[in-house]
C-alpha positions as CSV (number, residue, x, y, z in Angstrom):
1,X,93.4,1.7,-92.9
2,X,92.6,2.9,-89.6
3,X,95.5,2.5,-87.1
4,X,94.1,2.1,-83.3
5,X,93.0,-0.3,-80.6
6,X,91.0,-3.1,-81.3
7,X,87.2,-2.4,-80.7
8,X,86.4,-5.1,-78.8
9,X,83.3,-7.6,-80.4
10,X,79.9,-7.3,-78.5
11,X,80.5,-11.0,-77.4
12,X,83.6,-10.1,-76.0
13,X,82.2,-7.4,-74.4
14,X,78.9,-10.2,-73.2
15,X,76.4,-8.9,-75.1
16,X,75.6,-11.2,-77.4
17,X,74.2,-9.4,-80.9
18,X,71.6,-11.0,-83.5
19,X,70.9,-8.9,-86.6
20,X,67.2,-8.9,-86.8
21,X,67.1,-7.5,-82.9
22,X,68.5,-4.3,-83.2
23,X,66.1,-0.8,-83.1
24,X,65.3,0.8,-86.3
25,X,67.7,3.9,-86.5
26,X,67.9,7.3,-88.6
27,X,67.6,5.3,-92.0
28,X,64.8,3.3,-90.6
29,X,62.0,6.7,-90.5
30,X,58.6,6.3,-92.3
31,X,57.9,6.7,-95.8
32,X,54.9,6.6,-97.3
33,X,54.0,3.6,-98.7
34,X,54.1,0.4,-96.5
35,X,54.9,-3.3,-96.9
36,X,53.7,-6.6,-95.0
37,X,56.5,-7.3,-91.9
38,X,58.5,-10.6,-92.7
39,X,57.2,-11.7,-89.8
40,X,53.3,-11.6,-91.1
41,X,52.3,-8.7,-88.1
42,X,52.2,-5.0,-88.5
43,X,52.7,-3.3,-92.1
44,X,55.5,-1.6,-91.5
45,X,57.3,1.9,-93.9
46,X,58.1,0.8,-97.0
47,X,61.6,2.2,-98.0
48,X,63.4,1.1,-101.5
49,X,65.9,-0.9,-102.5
50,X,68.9,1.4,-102.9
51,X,67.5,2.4,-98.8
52,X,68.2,-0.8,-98.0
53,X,71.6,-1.0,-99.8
54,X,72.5,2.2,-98.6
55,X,72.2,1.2,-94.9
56,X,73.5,-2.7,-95.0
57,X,76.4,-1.5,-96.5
58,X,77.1,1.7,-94.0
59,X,76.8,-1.2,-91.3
60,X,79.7,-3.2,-92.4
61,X,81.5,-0.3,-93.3
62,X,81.2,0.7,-89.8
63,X,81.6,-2.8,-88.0
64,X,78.4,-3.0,-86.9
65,X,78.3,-6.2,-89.0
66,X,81.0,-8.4,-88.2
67,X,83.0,-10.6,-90.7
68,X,81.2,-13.8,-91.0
69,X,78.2,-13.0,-88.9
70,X,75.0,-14.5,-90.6
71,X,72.6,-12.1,-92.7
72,X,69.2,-13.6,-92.1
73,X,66.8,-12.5,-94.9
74,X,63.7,-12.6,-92.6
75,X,65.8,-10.7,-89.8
76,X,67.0,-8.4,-92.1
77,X,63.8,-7.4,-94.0
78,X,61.7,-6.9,-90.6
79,X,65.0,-4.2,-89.5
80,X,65.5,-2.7,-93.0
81,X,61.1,-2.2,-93.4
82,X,61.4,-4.0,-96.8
83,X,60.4,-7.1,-98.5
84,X,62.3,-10.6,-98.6
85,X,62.6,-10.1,-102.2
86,X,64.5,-6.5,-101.5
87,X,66.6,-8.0,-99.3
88,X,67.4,-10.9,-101.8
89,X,68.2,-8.4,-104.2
90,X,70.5,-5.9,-101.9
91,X,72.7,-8.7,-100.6
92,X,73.1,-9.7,-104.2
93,X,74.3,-6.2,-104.7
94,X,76.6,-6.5,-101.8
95,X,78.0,-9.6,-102.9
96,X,79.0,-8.2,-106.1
97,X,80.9,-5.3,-103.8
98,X,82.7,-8.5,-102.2
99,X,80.9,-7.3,-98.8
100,X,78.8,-10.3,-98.4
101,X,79.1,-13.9,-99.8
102,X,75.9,-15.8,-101.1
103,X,76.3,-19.9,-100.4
104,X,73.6,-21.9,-102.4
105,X,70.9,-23.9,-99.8
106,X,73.1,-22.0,-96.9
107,X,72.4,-18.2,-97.2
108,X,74.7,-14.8,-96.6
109,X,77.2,-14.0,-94.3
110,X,79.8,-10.6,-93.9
111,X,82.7,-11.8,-95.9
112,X,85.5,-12.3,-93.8
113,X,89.3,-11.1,-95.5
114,X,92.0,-13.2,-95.2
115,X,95.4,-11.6,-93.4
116,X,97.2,-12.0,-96.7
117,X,94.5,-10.1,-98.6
118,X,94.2,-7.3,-96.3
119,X,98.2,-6.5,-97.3
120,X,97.1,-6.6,-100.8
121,X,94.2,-4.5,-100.4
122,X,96.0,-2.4,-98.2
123,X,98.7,-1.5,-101.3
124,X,96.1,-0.9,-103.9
125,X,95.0,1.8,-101.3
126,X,98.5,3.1,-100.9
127,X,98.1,3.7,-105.0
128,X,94.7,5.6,-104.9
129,X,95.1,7.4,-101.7
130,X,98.0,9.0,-103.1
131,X,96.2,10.1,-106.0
132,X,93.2,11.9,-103.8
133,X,96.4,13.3,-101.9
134,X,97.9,14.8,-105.0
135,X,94.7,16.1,-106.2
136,X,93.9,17.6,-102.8
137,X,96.9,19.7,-102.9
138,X,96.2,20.9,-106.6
139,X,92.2,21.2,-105.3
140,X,91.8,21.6,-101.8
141,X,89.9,25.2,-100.6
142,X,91.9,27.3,-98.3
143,X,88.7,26.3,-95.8
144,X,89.3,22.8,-96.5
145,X,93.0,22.9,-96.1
146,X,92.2,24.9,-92.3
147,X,89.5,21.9,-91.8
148,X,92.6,19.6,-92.3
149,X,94.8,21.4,-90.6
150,X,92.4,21.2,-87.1
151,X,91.5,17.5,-87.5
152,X,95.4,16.6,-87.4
153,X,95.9,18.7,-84.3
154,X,92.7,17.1,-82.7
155,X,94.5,14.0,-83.7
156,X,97.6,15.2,-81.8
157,X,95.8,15.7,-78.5
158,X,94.1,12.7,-78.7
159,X,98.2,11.1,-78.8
160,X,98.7,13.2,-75.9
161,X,96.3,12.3,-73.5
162,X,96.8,8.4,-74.6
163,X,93.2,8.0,-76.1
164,X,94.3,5.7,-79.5
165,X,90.5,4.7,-79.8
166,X,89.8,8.5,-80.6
167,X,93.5,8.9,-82.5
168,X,92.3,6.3,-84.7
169,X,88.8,7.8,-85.1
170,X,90.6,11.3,-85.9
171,X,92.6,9.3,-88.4
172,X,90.1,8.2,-90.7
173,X,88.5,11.1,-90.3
174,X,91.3,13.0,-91.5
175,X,92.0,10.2,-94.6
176,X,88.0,11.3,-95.5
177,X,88.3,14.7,-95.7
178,X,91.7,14.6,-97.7
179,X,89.5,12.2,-100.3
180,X,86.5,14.9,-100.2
181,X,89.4,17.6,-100.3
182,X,90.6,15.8,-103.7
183,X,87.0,15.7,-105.2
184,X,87.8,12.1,-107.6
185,X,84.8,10.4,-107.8
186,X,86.2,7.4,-108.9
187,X,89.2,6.9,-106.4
188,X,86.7,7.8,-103.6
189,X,84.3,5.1,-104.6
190,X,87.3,2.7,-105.0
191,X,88.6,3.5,-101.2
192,X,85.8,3.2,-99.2
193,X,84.9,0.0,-100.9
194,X,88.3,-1.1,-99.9
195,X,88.2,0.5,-96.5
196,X,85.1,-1.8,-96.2
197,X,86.8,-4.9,-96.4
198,X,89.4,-4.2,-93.8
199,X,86.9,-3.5,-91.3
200,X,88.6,-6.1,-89.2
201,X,91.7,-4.7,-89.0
202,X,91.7,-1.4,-88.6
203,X,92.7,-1.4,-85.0
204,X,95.5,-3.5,-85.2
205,X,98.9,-2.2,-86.0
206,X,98.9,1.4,-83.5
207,X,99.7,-0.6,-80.7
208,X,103.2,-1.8,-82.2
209,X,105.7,0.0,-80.1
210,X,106.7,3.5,-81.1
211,X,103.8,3.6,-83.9
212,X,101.5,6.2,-82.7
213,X,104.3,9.0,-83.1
214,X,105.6,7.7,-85.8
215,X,101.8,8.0,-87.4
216,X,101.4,11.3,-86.3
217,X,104.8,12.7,-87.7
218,X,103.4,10.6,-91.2
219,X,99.8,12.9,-91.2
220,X,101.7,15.8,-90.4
221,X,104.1,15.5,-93.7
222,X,100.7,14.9,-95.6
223,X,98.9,17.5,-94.4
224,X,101.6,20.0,-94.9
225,X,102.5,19.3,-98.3
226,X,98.9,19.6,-98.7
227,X,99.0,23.0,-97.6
228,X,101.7,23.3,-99.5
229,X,100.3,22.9,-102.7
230,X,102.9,20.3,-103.5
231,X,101.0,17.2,-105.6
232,X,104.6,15.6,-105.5
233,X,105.4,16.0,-102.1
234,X,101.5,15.0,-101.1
235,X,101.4,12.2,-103.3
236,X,105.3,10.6,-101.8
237,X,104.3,11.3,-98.3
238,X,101.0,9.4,-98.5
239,X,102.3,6.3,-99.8
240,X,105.4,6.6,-97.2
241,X,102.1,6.3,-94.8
242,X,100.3,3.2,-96.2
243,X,103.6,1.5,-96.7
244,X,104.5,1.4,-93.8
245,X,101.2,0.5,-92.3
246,X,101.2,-2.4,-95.3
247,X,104.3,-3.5,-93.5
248,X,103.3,-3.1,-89.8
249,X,100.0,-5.5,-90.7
250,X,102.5,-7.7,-93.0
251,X,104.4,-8.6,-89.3
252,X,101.6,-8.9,-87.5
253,X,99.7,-11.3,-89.8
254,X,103.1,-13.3,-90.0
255,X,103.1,-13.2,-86.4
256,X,99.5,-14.8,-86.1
257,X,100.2,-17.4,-88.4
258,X,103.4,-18.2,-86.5
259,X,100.9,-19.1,-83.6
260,X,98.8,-21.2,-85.6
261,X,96.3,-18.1,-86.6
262,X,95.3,-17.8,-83.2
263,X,95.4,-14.3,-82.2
264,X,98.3,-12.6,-79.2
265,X,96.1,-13.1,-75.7
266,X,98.2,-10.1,-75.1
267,X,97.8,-7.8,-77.8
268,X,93.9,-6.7,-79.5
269,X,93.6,-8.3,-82.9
């Protein structure tokens, strides 16, 4: 999980946000083919199915769908440039991914995960992220080891000059390239559906007192046993990491519901 700030909502920050208004964006350019808009006006670029898929999903990965927000098929097929029928058939697809949840007579909405489950998803990726670490340091190219090596000491200035928003960025930036570095299909498809469904969370437990250093010194014992070419050393130190951000969300989710679930008007999340 990504430690950092909370990212503020986009009603928080007053803009309210309604799937169906947003521009088309680099996914959205023309294809061919064309299909009728959901609205009944302009024929618009037909794009398939997997398209669709492709770009729905990216969007809750990144946040840009918010857990619980409403998936509006008419909305979504006039953004996506595919039929109502496609769109049926992709959120089907991200239901089964546990993405999105399909309500009979009601519709589709981001699904949201409960405190308790992000803990458990969090230590089923403590198991396969130290298995991409171990295979990184039995796999990783001298290139991508020096590629590692630079996005933990970006990380390191962005811990110096206070910026956790772009510490937590370099975080999961340097989590992605030990997982490319590791080249396991399988464990990689795992994680970043499990990434997915913490969307939520990820900026939550860096602000706990002394937990950016602590983080830091965490990366740094990966990376170099990485470089090492230790497995055992890579695999040990990576679930030290995700342990111990398992337990910092643990407290804090014990925390909330010791408040009655509603969230610290002091602290993001």
């Amino acid at each position: 999980m990504t430690e950092s700030t909370d990212r503020p909502t986009n009603a928080a920050r007053g803009r309210p946000r309604v799937v169906g208004q947003r521009p088309p964006t680099g996914d959205d350019a023309a294809s061919p083919s064309t299909v009728e808009s959901a609205t009944g006006g302009r024929r618009v670029p037909a794009r398939s199915a997997d398209e669709a898929y492709d770009q729905l999903r990216q969007e809750i990965y990144r946040g840009e769908l918010m857990p619980n927000e409403r998936l509006i098929e008419i909305e979504l097929a006039t953004r996506l440039q595919v039929s109502r029928a496609v769109v049926r058939t992709v959120l089907v697809r991200l239901g089964q991914d546990g993405l999105v949840v399909l309500t009979p007579n009601r519709g589709a909405h981001v699904r949201l995960v409960s405190e308790e489950e992000a803990v458990e998803i969090l230590q089923v990726r403590a198991v396969l992220e130290a298995l991409t670490a171990r295979q990184a340091a039995r796999n990783a190219t001298a290139r991508e080891i020096a590629g590692i090596r630079r996005q933990l000491a970006r990380m390191a200035r962005k811990l110096d000059a206070d910026d956790l928003l772009g510490y937590s960025e370099g975080n999961a930036a340097l989590h992605a390239a030990i997982i490319a570095a590791a080249r396991h299909e399988t464990a990689s498809r795992l994680i970043t559906g499990l990434r997915a469904q913490l969307v939520r969370f990820q900026y939550r437990t860096i602000l706990v007192p002394g937990r950016p250093a602590r983080s830091l010194a965490e990366h740094t014992a990966i990376v170099e046993a990485i470089a090492a070419r230790d497995p055992d050393a890579a695999e040990a130190a990576m679930r030290h990491h995700l342990g111990y951000v398992e337990s910092t969300l643990a407290r804090t989710a014990t925390a909330i519901r010791r408040r009655g679930g509603r969230p610290d008007p002091t602290r993001p999340g």
